[in-house]
C-alpha positions in Angstrom: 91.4 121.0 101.8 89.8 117.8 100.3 91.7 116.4 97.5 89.2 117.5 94.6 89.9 121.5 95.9 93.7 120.7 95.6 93.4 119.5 91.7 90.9 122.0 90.6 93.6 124.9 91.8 96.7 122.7 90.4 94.5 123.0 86.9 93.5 126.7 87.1 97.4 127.6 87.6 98.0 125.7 84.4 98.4 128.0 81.4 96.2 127.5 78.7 95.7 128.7 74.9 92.5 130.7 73.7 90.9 127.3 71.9 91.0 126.0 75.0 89.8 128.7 77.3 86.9 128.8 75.1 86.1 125.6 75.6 86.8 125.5 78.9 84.2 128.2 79.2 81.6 126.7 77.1 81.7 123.5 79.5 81.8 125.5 82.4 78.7 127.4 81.7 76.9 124.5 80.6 77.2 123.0 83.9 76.9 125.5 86.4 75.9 128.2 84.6 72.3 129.8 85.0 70.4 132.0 82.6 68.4 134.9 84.1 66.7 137.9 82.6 69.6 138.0 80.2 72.1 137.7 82.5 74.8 134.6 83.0 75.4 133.7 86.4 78.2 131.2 87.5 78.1 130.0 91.1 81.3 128.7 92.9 83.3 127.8 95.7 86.6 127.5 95.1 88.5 131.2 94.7 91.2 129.9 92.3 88.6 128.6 90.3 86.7 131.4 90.3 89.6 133.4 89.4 90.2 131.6 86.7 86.5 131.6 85.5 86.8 135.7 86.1 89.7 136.1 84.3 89.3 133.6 80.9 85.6 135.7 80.3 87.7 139.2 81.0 90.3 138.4 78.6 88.2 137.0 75.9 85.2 139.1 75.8 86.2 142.3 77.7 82.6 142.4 79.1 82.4 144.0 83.0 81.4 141.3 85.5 80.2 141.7 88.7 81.8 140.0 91.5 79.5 139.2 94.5 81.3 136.9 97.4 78.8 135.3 100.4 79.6 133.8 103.5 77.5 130.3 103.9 77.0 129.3 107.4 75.2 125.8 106.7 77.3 122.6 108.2 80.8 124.7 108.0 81.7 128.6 107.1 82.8 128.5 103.3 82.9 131.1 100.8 80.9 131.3 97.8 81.5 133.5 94.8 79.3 134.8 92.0 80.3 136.2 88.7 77.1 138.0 86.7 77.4 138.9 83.7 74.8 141.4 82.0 77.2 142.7 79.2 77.2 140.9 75.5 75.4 137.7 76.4 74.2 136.3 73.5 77.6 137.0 71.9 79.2 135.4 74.4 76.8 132.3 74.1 77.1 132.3 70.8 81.3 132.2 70.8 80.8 129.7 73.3 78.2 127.2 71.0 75.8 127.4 73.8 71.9 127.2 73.2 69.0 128.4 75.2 65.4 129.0 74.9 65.6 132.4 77.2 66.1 130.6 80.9 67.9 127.1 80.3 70.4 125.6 78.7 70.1 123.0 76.0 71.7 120.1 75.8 74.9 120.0 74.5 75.8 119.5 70.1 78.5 118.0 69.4 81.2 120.8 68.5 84.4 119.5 69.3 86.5 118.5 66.2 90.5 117.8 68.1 91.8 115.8 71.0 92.6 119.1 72.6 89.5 120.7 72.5 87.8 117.4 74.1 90.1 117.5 76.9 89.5 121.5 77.2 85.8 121.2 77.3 86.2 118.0 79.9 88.6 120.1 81.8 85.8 123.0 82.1 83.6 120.1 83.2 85.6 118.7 85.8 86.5 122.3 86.9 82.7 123.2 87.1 81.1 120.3 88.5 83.4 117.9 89.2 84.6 115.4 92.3 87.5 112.8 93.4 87.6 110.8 95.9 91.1 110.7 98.1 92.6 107.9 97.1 93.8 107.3 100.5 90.5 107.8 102.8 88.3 105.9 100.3 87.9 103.7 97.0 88.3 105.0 93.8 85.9 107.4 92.2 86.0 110.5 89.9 82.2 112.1 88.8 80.9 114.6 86.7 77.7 116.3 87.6 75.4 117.5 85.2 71.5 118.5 85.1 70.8 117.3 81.8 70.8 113.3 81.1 72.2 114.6 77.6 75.0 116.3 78.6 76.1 113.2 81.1 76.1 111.1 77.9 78.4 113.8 76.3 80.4 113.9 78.9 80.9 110.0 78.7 81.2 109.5 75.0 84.3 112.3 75.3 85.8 110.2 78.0 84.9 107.0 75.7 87.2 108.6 73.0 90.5 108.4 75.5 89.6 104.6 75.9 87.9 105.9 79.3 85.0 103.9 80.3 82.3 105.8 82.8 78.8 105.2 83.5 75.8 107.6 83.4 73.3 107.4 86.8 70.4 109.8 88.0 71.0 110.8 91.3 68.1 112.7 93.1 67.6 115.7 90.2 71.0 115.3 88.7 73.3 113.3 86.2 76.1 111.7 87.4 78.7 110.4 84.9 81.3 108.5 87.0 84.8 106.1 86.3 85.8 103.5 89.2 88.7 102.3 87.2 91.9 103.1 89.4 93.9 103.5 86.2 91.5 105.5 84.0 91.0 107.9 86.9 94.6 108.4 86.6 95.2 108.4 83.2 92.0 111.9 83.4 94.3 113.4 86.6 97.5 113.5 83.4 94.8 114.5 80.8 94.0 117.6 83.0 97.9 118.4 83.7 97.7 118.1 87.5 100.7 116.8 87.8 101.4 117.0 91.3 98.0 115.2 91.6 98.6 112.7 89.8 102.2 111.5 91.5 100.1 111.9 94.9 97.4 110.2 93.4 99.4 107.5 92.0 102.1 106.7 95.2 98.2 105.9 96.9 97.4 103.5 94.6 100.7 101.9 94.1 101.0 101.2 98.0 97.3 100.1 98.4 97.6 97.6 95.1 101.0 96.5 96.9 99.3 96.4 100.6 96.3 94.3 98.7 98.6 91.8 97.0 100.4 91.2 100.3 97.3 90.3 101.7 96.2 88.2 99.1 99.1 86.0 99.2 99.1 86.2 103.1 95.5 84.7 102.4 96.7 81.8 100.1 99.4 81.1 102.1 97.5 80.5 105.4 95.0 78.8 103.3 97.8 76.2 101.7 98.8 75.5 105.5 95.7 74.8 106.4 95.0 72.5 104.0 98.7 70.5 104.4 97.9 70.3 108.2 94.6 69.2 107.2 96.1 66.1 104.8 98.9 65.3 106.9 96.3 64.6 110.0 93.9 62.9 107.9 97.1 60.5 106.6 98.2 60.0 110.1 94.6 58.5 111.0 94.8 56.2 108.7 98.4 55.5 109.1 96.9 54.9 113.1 94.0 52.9 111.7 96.6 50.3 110.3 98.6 50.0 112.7 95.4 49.2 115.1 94.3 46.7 112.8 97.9 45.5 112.5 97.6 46.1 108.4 100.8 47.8 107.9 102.6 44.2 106.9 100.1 44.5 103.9 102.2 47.7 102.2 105.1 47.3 100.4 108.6 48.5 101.3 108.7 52.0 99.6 105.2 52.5 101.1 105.6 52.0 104.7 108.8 53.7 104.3 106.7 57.0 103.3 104.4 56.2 106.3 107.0 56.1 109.2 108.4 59.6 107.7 105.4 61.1 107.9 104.9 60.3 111.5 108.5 61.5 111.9 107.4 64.7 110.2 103.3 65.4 110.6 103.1 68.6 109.4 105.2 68.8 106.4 103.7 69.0 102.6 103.9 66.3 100.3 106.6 67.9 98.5 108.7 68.6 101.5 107.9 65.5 102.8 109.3 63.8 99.1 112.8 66.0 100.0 113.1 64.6 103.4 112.9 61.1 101.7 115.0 62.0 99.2 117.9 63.1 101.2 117.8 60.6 103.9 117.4 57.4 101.8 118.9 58.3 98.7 116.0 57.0 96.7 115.0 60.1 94.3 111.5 60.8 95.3 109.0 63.5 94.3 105.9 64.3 95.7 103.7 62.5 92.8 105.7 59.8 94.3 104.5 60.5 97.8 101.2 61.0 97.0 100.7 57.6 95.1 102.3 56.1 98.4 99.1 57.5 100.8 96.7 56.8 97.8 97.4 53.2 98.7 97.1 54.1 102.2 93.6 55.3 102.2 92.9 52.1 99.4 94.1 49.4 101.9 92.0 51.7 104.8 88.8 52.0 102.8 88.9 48.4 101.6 89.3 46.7 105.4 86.4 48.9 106.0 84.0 47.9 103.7 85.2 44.2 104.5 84.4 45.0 108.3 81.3 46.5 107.2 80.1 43.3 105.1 81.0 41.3 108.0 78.5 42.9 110.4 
C-alpha cells in the first residue's frame, strides 16, 4: 500500500465528535461528491474510507444508502466503491452548508468559525481527494485536489491559518493546492492525528536532513583540500622560482624559515603549517603570520618578473 492509503485508514480509525463528522462530510462531498437527478454520489477507493464515509452519513442522517462495489481492471485490479444516496438530500445538503444549482456544486462560503472545525473540514478534504508523497521514494509533497479554483483557494487560506503555506496550480481540468515544506507537511500529518504516520514520516526526514548534511560537509571538506593543495603547490612554485633565480638571500630570516617548512610539509594548510612552526622553533606563530610570510614570497616573485620583463 502507498503511503497516502496507509494515513487515510490511520485517520478514519480515529474517533471523531459530531461537529466534526459534519464537517468532515461537508468537505468530503464538496470534493468528490456528484449531484445527479437528486441523488448524491461519492466515488472511492479506499474501503476504510469508504466505511467511514458510510457510516458518518448513517449515523447522522439515518437515510438508506446504497452500496455498489466495482472491480476496475485498468493498469492494476483495484476496488472501487460507491455510496448513492436518494433519501433526504437537500436536508442533508443543507446540514452540510453545501450549495448547488440542481447538478454541481458551488464553490465553497466560508462557514467554519473554530480551529477544530477547520481541521475537520481539511481532514474531509484530505480524506476525499487528497495525496502524500513517501517521504522515502521521493521529495516532499502533500496536495489537495479540487475541481473548483475557488475551493483550492479555500482549501489554502484554511492551511494559511495554521501558519501553513501551499500554493494553488491548474492541472489538466483540476485544482491542485499543494505544500513542499518538509516541516508543514508534518506539522498537517499531527493536525489529522495520524500518528503513526507521522513518527514514520518524520524518522524519513530526520535521516535524509542528516544523510544531506553529511554530504554537504563531505562537499566543503573535499572542496577546502582542494584548495590547500592548490596554495601549497602554487607557494612551492614560487618558493622553486627563487631558488632558480637564486632570490631566496633577498627574504628575511623568519621568511625563509616559513619557506623551507613548507617544502618539508607541501600539503599542509596555513594553519597547520603555523603549528608545525610553532612547536618546532618555539617562535609563537599563527597562520596570519604564515600567510604574511608567502605574501612576500609572491611580492619578491612578481617584482623579479616584471624587472625581467622590462629588461626584454
Amino acid at each position: 500500500m502507498s503511503f497516502t492509503t496507509d494515513m487515510k485508514e490511520e485517520i478514519t480509525k480515529k474517533d471523531i465528535n459530531r461537529i466534526e463528522a459534519l464537517n468532515e462530510l461537508s468537505s468530503f462531498i464538496r470534493f468528490t461528491g456528484q449531484i445527479k437527478k437528486n441523488r448524491i454520489i461519492l466515488v472511492m477507493e479506499n474501503a476504510s474510507v469508504a466505511r467511514r464515509i458510510y457510516k458518518d452519513i448513517k449515523h447522522n442522517f439515518g437515510v438508506n444508502i446504497k452500496i455498489t462495489i466495482r472491480i476496475q481492471k485498468r493498469f492494476r485490479i483495484k476496488q472501487i466503491y460507491i455510496l448513492e444516496i436518494a433519501d433526504k438530500v437537500e436536508k442533508i445538503l443543507e446540514s452540510l452548508n453545501i450549495k448547488h444549482n440542481g447538478k454541481n456544486i458551488l464553490p465553497s462560503d466560508n462557514f467554519l468559525d473554530t480551529d477544530e472545525e477547520k481541521i475537520s473540514y481539511l481532514r474531509g478534504a484530505f480524506l476525499a481527494a487528497g495525496s502524500v508523497n513517501n517521504p522515502s521514494t521521493g521529495g516532499y509533497h502533500l496536495e489537495f485536489s479540487s475541481n473548483l479554483k475557488k475551493d483550492g483557494l479555500y482549501i489554502s487560506n484554511l492551511l494559511k491559518e495554521f501558519n501553513i503555506s501551499s500554493k494553488v496550480i491548474k492541472r489538466n481540468n483540476k485544482y491542485m493546492t499543494y505544500v513542499k515544506s518538509s516541516e508543514m507537511i508534518s506539522d498537517i500529518i499531527k493536525m489529522f492525528g495520524a500518528i503513526n504516520s507521522l513518527f514514520f514520516f518524520e524518522d524519513i526526514r530526520i535521516y535524509r536532513d542528516h544523510k544531506n548534511m553529511v554530504n554537504r560537509l563531505n562537499n566543503c571538506e573535499i572542496s577546502n583540500q582542494e584548495r590547500i593543495i592548490k596554495t601549497g603547490i602554487k607557494q612551492l612554485e614560487d618558493i622553486e622560482y627563487l631558488k632558480s633565480h637564486d632570490l631566496l638571500g633577498l627574504l628575511d630570516e623568519s621568511t625563509r624559515e616559513a619557506v623551507h617548512y613548507r617544502e618539508l610539509y607541501p600539503e599542509t594548510s596555513l594553519s597547520e603549517l603555523a603549528d608545525i612552526i610553532s612547536k618546532e622553533t618555539g617562535h609563537n606563530i599563527g597562520k596570519s603570520g604564515v600567510n604574511h610570510y608567502f605574501i612576500k614570497v609572491k611580492k619578491l616573485v612578481e617584482k623579479h618578473k616584471n624587472s625581467t620583463k622590462k629588461k626584454t
